[in-house]
C-alpha positions in Angstrom: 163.6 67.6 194.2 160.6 65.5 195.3 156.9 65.6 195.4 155.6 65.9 199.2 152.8 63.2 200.0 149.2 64.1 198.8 147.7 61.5 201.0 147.1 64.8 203.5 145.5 66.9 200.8 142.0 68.0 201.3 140.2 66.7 198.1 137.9 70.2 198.3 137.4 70.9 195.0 139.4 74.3 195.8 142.2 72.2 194.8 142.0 73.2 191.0 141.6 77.3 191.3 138.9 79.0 189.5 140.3 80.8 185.9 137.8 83.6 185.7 138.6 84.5 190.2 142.4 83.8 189.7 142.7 86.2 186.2 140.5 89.0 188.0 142.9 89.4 190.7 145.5 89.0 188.6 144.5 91.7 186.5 143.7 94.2 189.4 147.5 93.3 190.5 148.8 94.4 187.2 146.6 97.3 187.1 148.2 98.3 190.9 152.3 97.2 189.5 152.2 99.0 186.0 149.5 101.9 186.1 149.5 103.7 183.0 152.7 102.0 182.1 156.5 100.6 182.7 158.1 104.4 182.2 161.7 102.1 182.2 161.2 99.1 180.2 159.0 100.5 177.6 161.6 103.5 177.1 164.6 101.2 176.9 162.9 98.3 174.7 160.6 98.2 171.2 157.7 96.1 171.0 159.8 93.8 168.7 162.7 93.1 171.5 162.5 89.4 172.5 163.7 87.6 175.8 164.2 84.9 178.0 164.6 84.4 181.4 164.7 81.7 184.5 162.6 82.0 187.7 165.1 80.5 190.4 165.1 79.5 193.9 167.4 81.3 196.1 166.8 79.4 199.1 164.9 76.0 200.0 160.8 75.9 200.3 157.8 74.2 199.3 156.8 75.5 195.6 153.0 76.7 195.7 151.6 79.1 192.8 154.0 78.5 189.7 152.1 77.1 186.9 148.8 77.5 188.4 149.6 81.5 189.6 152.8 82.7 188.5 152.4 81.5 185.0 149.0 82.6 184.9 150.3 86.7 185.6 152.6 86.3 182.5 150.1 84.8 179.8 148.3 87.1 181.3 149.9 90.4 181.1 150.7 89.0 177.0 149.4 85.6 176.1 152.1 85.0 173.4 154.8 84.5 176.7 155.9 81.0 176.6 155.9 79.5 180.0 158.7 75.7 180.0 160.5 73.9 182.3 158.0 74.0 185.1 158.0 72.7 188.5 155.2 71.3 190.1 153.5 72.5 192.9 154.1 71.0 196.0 158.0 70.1 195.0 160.6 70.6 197.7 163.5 72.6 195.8 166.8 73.6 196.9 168.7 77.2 196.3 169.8 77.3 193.3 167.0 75.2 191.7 164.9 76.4 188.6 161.5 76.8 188.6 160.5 77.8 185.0 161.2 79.4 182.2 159.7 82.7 180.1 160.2 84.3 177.2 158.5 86.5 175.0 158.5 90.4 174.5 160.9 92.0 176.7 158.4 94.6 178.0 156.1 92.4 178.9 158.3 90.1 181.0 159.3 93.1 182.6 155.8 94.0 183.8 154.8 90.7 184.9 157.6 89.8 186.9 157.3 91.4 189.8 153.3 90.5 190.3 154.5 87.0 189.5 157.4 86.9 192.0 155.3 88.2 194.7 152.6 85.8 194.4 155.0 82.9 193.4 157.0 84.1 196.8 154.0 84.5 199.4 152.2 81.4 198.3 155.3 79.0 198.6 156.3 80.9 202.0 152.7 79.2 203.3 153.0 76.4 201.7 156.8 75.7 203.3 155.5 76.7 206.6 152.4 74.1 206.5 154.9 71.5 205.1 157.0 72.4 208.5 153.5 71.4 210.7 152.0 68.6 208.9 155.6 67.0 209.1 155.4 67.9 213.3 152.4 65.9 213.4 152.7 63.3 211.2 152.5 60.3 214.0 148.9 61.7 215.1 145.5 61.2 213.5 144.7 65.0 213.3 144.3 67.7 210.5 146.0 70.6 210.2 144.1 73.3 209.2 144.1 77.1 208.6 141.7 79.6 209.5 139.8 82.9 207.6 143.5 84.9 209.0 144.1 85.8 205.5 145.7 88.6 203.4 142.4 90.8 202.2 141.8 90.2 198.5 144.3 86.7 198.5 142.1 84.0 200.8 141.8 82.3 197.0 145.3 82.1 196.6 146.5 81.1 200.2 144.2 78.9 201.0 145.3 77.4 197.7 148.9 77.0 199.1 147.8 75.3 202.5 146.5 72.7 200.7 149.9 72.5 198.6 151.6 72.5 201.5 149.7 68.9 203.0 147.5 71.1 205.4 143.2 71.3 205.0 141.2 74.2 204.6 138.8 75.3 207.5 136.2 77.6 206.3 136.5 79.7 203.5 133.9 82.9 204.4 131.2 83.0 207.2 128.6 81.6 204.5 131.2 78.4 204.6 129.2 76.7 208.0 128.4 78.0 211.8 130.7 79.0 214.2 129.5 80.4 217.5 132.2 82.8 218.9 133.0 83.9 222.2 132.0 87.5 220.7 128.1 85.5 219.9 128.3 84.0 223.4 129.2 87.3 224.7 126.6 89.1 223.0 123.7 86.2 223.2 124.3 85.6 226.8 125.2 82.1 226.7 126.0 78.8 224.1 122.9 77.2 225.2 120.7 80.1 224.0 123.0 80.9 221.2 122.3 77.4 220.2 118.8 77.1 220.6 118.0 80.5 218.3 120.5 78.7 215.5 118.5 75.0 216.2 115.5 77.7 214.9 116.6 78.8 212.4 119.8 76.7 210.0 118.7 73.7 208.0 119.2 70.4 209.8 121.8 69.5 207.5 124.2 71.9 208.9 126.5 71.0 211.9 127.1 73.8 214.7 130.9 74.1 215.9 131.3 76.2 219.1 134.5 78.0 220.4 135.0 77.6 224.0 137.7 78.4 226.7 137.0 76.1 230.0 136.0 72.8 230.6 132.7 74.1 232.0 132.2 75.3 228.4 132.8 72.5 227.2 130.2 70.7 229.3 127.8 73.0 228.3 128.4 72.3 224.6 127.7 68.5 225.7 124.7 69.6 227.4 123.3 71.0 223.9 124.7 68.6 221.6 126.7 70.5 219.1 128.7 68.7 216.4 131.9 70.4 216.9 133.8 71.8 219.7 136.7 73.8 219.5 139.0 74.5 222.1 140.3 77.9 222.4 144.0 78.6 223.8 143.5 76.0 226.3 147.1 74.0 227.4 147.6 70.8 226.4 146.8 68.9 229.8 143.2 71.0 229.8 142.5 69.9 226.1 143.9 66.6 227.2 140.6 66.7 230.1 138.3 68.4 227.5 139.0 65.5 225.2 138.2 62.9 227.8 134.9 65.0 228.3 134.0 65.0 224.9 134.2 61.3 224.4 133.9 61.0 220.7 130.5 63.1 221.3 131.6 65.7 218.9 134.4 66.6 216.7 137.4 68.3 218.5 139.2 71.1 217.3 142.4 72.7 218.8 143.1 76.3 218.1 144.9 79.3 219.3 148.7 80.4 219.9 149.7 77.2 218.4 153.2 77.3 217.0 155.8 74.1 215.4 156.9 73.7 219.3 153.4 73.4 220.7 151.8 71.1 217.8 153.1 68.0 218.4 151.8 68.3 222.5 148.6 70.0 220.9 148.3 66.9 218.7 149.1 64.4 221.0 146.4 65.8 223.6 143.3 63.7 221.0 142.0 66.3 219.3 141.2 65.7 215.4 141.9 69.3 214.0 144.6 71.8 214.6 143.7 75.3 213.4 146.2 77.7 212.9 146.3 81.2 212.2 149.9 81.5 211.5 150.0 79.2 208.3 148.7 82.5 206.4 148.9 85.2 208.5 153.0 84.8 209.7 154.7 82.9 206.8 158.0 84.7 205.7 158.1 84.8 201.7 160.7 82.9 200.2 163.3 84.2 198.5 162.8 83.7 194.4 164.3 85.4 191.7 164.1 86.3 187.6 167.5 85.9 186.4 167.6 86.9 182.4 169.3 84.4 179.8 171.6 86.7 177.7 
């Protein structure tokens, strides 16, 4: 098992994750998992029956959400759990690998695990699956970033395991920074005006980032001086143009339909930021599982 490279880790301050956020989800997860209570464990088991189990990898992955998630659903569900052995987040592990240990009352190992497993599961799928792009890009000057395409109720968590994984965080809500749309556009009339009302109107410390499609977009972007311009589902040659446009002008941004084959070309074309949807809305959860010590 080894560490994977920090030196790509946004330094955020979303790093560490907020105690008070993390344990209110938590809770309303347990709430959802046990309701009124574990019918099976708590008929089987007295409150005096004592366990122990391991949390093991069953395949290979990028570990995001064990001490600072996982662990965090067991104490928890019962504070007296005891939580060894851990792993660090951001460890490459192999099938077969362990992860950490619990033990403590019986039933309440029970009705943690699953809550646990699913979170430990989800976030380590995303973290893998930026691992997989950061390492595509790795010759390139760019960020890989992910985008508000998140699971309702877990952007905390899985923006938390993009950053594990070596990728950055874009914004985290729409009170994050400005981003004019092609649905603002649309509805505006055009980026010039849409730019002028926001010029208006935002502080000056703000930067504006605008989403365009064409190169004449783009020029019109130039034309008003924004700070950031992302190019939306654009092929590689046309970012490649919209790049040269740009001419260290304004930040560049890459975004759209981009998969691990595409990256590297998306990369390559001189943007500085990849945004991708598919870091937390299409990563497979790995396969993890809570094998009791007899």
């Amino acid at each position: 098992m080894r560490p994977l490279p920090r030196s790509r880790k946004l330094n955020n301050g979303c790093t560490t994750l907020d105690k008070a956020a993390l344990h209110a989800l938590i809770r309303s997860f347990l709430a959802e998992d046990v309701g009124r209570g574990d019918l099976t464990s708590e008929s089987i088991f007295g409150p005096g029956a004592m366990g122990r189990a391991r949390i093991v990898a069953r395949e290979p992955f990028v570990v995001a959400g064990g001490e600072a998630v996982a662990a965090e659903v067991f104490w928890v569900q019962n504070p007296a759990i005891v939580v060894a052995d851990m792993v660090a987040d951001g460890t490459r592990v192999e099938a077969g690998d362990l992860l950490f240990t619990v033990s403590g009352p019986v039933v309440d190992l029970l009705k943690g695990e699953r809550v646990a497993l699913n979170l430990l599961q989800r976030l380590s799928g995303i973290a893998t699956l930026t691992a997989r792009f950061v390492e595509q890009v790795q010759s390139c000057p760019v960020r890989i970033t992910d985008t508000r395409k998140t699971t309702p109720g877990l952007r905390l968590l899985e923006k938390y395991a993009v950053q594990v994984g070596g990728g950055y965080n874009h914004r985290f809500n729409l009170a994050d920074g400005i981003l004019v749309k092609d649905n603002h556009i649309a509805a505006c009339g055009s980026i010039a005006k849409a730019v002028a009302l926001l010029r208006r109107k935002i502080p000056h410390t703000l930067r504006i980032e605008v989403e365009t499609d064409t190169l004449e977009q783009v020029r019109e972007c130039l034309a008003c001086g924004v700070d950031i311009i992302m190019l939306d589902n654009m092929d590689p040659a046309t970012m490649q143009e919209a790049v040269r446009l740009i001419d260290h002008r304004a930040l560049v941004e890459a975004s759209g339909g981009i998969t691990l084959e595409s990256v590297l070309a998306v990369a390559r074309s001189g943007v500085d930021i990849v945004s991708i949807g598919a870091l937390t809305h299409s990563a497979r959860s790995c396969d993890i599982g809570m094998d009791w010590i007899a």
